[in-house]
C-alpha positions in Angstrom: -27.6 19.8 21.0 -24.2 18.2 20.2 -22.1 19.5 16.9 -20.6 16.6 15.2 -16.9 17.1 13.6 -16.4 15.4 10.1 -14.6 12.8 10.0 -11.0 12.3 7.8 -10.5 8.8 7.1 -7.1 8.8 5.8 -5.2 5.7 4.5 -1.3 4.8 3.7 -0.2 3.0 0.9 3.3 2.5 1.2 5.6 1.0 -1.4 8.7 1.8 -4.1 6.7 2.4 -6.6 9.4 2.3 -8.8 7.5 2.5 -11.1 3.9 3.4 -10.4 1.3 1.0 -12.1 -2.2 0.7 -13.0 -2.6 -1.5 -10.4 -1.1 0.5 -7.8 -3.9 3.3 -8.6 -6.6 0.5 -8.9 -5.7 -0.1 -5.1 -6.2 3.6 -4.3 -9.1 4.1 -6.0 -10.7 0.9 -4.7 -10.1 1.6 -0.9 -11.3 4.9 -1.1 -14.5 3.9 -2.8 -15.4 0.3 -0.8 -13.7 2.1 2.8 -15.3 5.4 2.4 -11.7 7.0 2.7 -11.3 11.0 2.1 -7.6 10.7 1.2 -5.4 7.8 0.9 -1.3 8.6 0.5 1.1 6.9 -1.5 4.5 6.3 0.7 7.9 6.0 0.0 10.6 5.2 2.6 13.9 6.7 2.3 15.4 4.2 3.6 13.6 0.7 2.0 13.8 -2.7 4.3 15.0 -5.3 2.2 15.4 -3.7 -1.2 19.0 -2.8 -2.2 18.1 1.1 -2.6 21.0 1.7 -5.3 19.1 -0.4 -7.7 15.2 1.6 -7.8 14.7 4.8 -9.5 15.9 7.9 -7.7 13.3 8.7 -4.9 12.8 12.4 -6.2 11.6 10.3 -10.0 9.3 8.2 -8.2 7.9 11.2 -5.9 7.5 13.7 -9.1 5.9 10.9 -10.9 3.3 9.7 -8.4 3.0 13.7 -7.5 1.8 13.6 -11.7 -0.5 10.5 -11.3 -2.1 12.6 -8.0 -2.3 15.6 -9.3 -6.2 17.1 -10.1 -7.3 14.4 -7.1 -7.0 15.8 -4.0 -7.8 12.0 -2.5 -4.4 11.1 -3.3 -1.2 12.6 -1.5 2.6 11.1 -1.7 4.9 11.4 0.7 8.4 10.3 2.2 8.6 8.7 5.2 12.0 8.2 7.0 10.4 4.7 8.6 10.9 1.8 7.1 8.6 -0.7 9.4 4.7 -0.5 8.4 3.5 -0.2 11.6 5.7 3.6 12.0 4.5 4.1 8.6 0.7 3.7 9.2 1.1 5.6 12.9 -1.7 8.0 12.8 -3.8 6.6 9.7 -7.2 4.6 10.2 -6.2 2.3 7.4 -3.2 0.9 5.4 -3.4 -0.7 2.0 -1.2 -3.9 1.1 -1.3 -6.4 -1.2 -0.9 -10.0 -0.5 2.4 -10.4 -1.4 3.3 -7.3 1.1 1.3 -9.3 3.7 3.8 -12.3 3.7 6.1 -10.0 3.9 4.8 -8.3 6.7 3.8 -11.6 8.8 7.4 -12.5 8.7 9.5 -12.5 12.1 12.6 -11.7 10.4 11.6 -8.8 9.7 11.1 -8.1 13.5 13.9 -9.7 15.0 11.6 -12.4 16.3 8.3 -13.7 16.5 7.5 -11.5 19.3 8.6 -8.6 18.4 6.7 -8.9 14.9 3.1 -9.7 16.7 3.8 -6.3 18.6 4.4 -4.1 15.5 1.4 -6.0 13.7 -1.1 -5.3 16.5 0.1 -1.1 16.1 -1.1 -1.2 12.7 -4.6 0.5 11.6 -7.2 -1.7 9.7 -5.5 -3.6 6.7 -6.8 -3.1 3.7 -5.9 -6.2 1.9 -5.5 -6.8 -1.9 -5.5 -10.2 -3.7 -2.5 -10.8 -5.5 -2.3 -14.5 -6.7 -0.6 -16.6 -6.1 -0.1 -15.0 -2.9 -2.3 -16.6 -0.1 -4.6 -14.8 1.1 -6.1 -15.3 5.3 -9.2 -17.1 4.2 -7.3 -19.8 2.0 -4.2 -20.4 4.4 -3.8 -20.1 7.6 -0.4 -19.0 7.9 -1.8 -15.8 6.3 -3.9 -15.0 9.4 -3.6 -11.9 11.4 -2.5 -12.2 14.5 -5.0 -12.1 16.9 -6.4 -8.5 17.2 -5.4 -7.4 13.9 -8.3 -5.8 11.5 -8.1 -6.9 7.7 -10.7 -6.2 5.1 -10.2 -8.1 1.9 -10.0 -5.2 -1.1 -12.6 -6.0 -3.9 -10.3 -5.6 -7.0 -10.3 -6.0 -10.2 -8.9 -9.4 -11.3 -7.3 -8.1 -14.8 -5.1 -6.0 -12.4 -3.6 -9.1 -10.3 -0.7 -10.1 -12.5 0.1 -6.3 -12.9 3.9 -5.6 -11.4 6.5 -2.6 -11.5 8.7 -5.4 -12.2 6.7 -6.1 -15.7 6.7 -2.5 -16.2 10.7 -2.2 -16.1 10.9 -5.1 -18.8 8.5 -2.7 -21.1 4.9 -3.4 -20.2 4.4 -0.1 -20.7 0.7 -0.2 -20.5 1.0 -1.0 -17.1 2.3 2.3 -16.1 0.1 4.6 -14.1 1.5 7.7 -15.9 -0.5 6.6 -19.2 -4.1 8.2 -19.5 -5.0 8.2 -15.6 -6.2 11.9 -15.2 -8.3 11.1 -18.3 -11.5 9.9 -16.5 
């Protein structure tokens, strides 16, 4: 008679969350529940790929303030990563969470040195947890939005009043937006 192990179905969530929003938690909390995830992390890069780094938020802000939003849930974990490419971010995780507007990102050669290269790095990456984010395409409604061939994505089921959400929005002052306010309250 065999003894099966538990599983740990851990996924990444990288970004600057600079700051953390509702929507960034939304995410989270959706993938865990629809993916049946124990733990997903929320990652920061040291060293961010085409964001000027002396313009976010010191990293050791962002890190204490997503370590607050965590804190009593011991599904969530933050973490810096020296990487800066998604696939080296995700190594080791069965899942990473993006939204769509990361996605273009992430299809995009230049990011990769060329077309090649990129289709590599994609095909490293764990199952892609994808989040709508209009008016972002998304790989059912364009096809340059596809995965490469033998890439796994799973479209997120999210909340639509979280979609126009956006650290951006929060630096202006939509300070409703910010994760800090009232999460640990459920």
């Amino acid at each position: 008679m065999g003894t099966e192990q538990p599983t740990n179905r851990r996924a990444v969530y990288p970004g600057s969350f600079d700051p953390p929003t509702i929507a960034h938690v939304h995410l989270a909390q959706t993938a865990i529940s629809q993916l049946g995830l124990d733990r997903v992390d929320f990652a920061i890069s040291s060293t961010t790929l085409g964001k000027d780094d002396s313009h976010l938020t010191p990293i050791n802000d962002r890190v204490d303030e997503l370590r607050s939003i965590a804190q009593g849930d011991d599904r969530l974990g933050v973490l810096v990563t020296p990487h800066s490419l998604l696939a080296d971010i995700s190594e080791g995780y069965d899942v990473i969470i993006l939204g769509a507007d990361k996605w273009q990102q992430v299809l995009d050669p230049v990011w990769y040195g060329d077309f090649d290269a990129r289709t590599q790095a994609l095909l490293r990456l764990p199952l892609v947890a994808l989040a709508p984010r209009p008016p972002w395409p998304m790989p059912a409604d364009d096809p340059a939005a596809e995965p490469p061939a033998g890439v796994a994505v799973v479209i997120l089921d999210t909340d639509p009043s979280h979609h126009p959400v956006s650290a951006t929005e929060v630096r202006a002052g939509r300070e409703e937006w910010r994760a800090t306010r009232g999460l640990n309250d459920k």
